[in-house]
N, C-alpha and C positions, 0 to 999 in steps of 0.2 A: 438738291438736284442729283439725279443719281449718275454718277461720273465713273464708276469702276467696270472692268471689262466682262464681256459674260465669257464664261472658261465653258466650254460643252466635253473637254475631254484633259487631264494634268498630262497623260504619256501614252501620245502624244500629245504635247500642250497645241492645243485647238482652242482660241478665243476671240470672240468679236468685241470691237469697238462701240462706245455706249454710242447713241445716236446723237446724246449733246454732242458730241466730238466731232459729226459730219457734217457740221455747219458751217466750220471754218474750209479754206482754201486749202492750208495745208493742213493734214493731218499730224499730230503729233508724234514722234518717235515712240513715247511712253503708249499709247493708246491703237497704236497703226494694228491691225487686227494680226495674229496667229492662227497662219494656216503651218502644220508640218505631217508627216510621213515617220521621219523617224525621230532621234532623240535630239534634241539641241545641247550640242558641247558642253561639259560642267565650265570650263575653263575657254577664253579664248588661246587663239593656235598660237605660238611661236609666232611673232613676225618675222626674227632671222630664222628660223625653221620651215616657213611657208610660200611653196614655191606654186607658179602658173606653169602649165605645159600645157602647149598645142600641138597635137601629132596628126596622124591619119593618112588623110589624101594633101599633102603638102611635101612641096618641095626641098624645104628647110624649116623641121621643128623649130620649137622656139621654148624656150625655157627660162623663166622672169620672176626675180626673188621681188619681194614689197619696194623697195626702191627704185627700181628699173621700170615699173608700173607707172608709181609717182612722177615720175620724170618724163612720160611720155605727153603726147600732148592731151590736154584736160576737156572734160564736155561737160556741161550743166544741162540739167535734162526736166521740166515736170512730169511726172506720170502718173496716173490715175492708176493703181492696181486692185483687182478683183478676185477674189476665191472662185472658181468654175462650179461650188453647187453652192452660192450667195443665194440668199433668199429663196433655198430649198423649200423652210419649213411652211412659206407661206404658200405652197403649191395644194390646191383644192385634194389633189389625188398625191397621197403622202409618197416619199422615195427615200432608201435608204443612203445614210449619210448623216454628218455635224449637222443637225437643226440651225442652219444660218437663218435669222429674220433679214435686215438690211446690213448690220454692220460688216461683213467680211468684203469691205473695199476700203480705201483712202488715196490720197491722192501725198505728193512727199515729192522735194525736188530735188533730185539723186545727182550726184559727183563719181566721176571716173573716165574712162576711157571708152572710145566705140570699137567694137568688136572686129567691123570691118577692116581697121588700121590693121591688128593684129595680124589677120587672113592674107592682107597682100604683103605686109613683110614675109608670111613665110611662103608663099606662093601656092596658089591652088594648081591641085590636077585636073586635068579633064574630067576624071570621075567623081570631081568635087559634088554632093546634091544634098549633103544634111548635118547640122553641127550636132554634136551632142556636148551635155555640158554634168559633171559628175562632181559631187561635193565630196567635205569629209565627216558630215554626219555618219551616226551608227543606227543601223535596219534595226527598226524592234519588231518581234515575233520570229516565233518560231521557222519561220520561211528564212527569215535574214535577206530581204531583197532589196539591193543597193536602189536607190532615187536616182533612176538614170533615165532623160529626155532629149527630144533631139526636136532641133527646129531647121524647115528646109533653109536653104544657104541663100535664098531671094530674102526671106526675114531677117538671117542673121548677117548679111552686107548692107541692109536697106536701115535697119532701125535697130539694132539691138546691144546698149549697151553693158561693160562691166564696169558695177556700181561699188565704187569703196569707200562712201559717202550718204548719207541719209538728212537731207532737212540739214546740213550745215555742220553734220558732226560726225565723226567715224563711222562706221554702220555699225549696230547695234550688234550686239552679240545673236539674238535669236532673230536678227533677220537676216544673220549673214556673215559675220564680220570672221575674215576681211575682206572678200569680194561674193559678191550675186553678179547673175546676169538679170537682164532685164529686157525679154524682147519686149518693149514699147508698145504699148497697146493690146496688151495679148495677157490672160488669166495669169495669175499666180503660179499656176502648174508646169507653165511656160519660164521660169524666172526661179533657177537653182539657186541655193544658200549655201554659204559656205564651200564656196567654186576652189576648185586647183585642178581639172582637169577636163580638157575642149578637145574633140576629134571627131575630126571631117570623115565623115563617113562617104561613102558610095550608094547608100540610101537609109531610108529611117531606122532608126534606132530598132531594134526588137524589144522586147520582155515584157513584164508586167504594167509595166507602169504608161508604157507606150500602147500597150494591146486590150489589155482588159478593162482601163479606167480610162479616166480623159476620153472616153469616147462617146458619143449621142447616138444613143442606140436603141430598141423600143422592146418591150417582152418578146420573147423569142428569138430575136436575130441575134446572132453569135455578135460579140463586145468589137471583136477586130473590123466586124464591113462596117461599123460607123464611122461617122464624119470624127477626125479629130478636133480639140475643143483647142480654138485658138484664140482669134481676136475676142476681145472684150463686148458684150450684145450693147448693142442700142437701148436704154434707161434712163429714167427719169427717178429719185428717189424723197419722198417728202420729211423732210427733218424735224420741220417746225409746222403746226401743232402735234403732237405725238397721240398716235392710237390711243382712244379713251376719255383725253381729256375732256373737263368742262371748262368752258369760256363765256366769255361774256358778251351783251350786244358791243358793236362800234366796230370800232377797225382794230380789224385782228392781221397783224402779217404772218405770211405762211412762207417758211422757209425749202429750199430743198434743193440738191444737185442732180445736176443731168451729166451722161458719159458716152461716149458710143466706139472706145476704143481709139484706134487710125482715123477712125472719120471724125470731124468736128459737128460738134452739134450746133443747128444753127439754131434754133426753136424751142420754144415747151411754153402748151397750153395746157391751162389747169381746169377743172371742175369743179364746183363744189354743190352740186345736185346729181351727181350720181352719173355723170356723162349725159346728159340733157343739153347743156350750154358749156361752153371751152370758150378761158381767154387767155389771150394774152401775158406772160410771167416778164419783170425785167429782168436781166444778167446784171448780176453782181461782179466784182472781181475781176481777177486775172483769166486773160483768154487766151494759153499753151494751147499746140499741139498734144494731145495724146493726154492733156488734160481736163478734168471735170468744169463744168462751169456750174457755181454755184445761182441762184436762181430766188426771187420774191415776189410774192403779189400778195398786196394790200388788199384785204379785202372787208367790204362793208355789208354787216352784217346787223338787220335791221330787226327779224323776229328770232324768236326762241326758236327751238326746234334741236333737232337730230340731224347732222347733215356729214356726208359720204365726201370727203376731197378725193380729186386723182391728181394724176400727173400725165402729160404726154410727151416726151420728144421726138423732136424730126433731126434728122443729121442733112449734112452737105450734100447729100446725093436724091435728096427728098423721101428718103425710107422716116418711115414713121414707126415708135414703137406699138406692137400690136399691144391690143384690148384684152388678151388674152394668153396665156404663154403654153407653148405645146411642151406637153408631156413627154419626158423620157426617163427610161428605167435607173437612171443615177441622179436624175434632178437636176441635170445641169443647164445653165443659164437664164433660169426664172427671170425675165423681162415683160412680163404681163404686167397691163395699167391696171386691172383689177386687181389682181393679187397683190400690189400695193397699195390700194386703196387706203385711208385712214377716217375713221368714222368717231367726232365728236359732237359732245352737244352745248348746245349754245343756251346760258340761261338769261 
């Protein structure tokens, strides 16, 4: 069974998770997918050399070596995180970017502190409205443009922690170590590696990374009037049987996770005639906040034949994921039940 990660880029290392791997609850540390921008550290930092600073629009910075971190009080968190162009490659009308199929998500149950403790020790200003968050990777190409993002201050007091922990063990070197942020429910893009530096801006962040990408935008409209890419889309993803296989009659269980970010998923009805008939999936598992629910139905399968699976979910609010995913010129957030379709045949 093919268990190793698909690599679409070494530098920057860009690699997704095999899809055996999204079957489980948690994702594995070894396998949790590689999204980066720039280079990942040869070496981890210094821990007595590695310091947090928060400045900006605050009252009284704050300045906090690894221990003083440690010591504050502790959050355990699950989160579901997602790449913002996942499942690019499977968009009818191709878009430039890492060819993601499904793997550039996992879900991982993160250790550290909430961000908002931070924020009211050093006290906000009135012109408090947007955090940014700056790591100490190094920019590759010739631009050399720092990885710098900013999420507004209702996300980062509401949900957004700093994670120095991974699945039960330090955070890995290439996702971070020794602290990421993690606003909760929200893309990867959202969620810096390799953190030592937080400042309260007076509104969003500027540059590249804020203005020309991360944005949902259509041919023509300038990159900056789009919507910025935040919370995690509403998805359904089918793990088990994988695209292509042959099976057999009887009962076949079909595996697969559903996400929808902040909002909990309450639902997901399956297909397996091509959206004609939807039923009913059980939930498996653990049921977090701002985590995926994995998902099965047994299904009994009496003739041969070629036959199209989907997936649907509904979330808490009754939004259903569309049948079809709209188009944008970076590919971002491919949540279409079609384009993850899975088509095998039955002998």
């Amino acid at each position: 069974m093919k268990k190793s990660m698909r690599i679409m880029s070494e530098k920057p290392l860009n690699a997704e998770t095999p899809v055996e791997a999204l079957r489980s609850w948690i994702t594995a540390n070894k396998v949790f997918f590689d999204r980066n921008q720039g280079q990942i550290p040869e070496d981890p930092f210094p821990l007595e050399d590695w310091r947090l600073t928060v400045g900006g629009e605050v009252h009284k910075p704050l300045v906090l070596d690894y221990d003083a971190v440690r010591r504050r009080p502790r959050a355990i968190v699950a989160n579901t995180m997602e790449c913002s162009g996942n499942s690019r490659s499977l968009l009818a009308r191709k878009a430039p970017g890492n060819p993601w199929t499904i793997g550039g998500v996992g879900n991982a149950v993160w250790g550290g502190i909430w961000l908002r403790d931070l924020l009211e020790d050093c006290g906000l200003k009135p012109e408090a409205r947007h955090v940014a968050f700056e790591g100490l990777d190094k920019p590759l190409g010739s631009a050399a443009i720092q990885f710098v993002r900013s999420i507004p201050l209702e996300k980062a007091m509401a949900s957004t922690l700093l994670a120095y922990e991974m699945n039960g063990e330090p955070l890995p070197l290439k996702h971070g170590f020794p602290m990421r942020s993690l606003a909760l429910g929200w893309t990867g893009a959202n969620c810096i590696k390799w953190l030592h530096k937080i400042t309260v801006l007076d509104k969003p962040q500027e540059g590249f990374f804020m203005d020309r990408v991360y944005r949902v935008f259509q041919k023509g409209q300038e990159p900056h009037s789009g919507e910025v890419v935040t919370a995690v889309q509403l998805k359904s993803i089918i793990t088990q049987p994988l695209g292509g296989e042959t099976l057999t009659t009887g009962q076949i269980t079909v595996l697969g996770a559903a996400y929808a970010g902040e909002q909990p998923v309450t639902g997901v009805t399956v297909s397996v005639d091509d959206g004609r008939t939807w039923h009913p999936v059980e939930f498996i598992g653990p049921d977090e906040p701002f985590a995926w629910r994995q998902w099965q139905f047994i299904w009994e399968v009496k003739d041969p034949g070629e036959y199209t699976l989907m997936a649907r979910a509904t979330d808490r609010s009754g939004n259903q994921q569309p049948m079809e995913a709209t188009w944008n010129v970076l590919g971002y957030g491919n949540n279409g039940v079609r384009e993850h379709a899975v088509t095998v045949q039955v002998d």
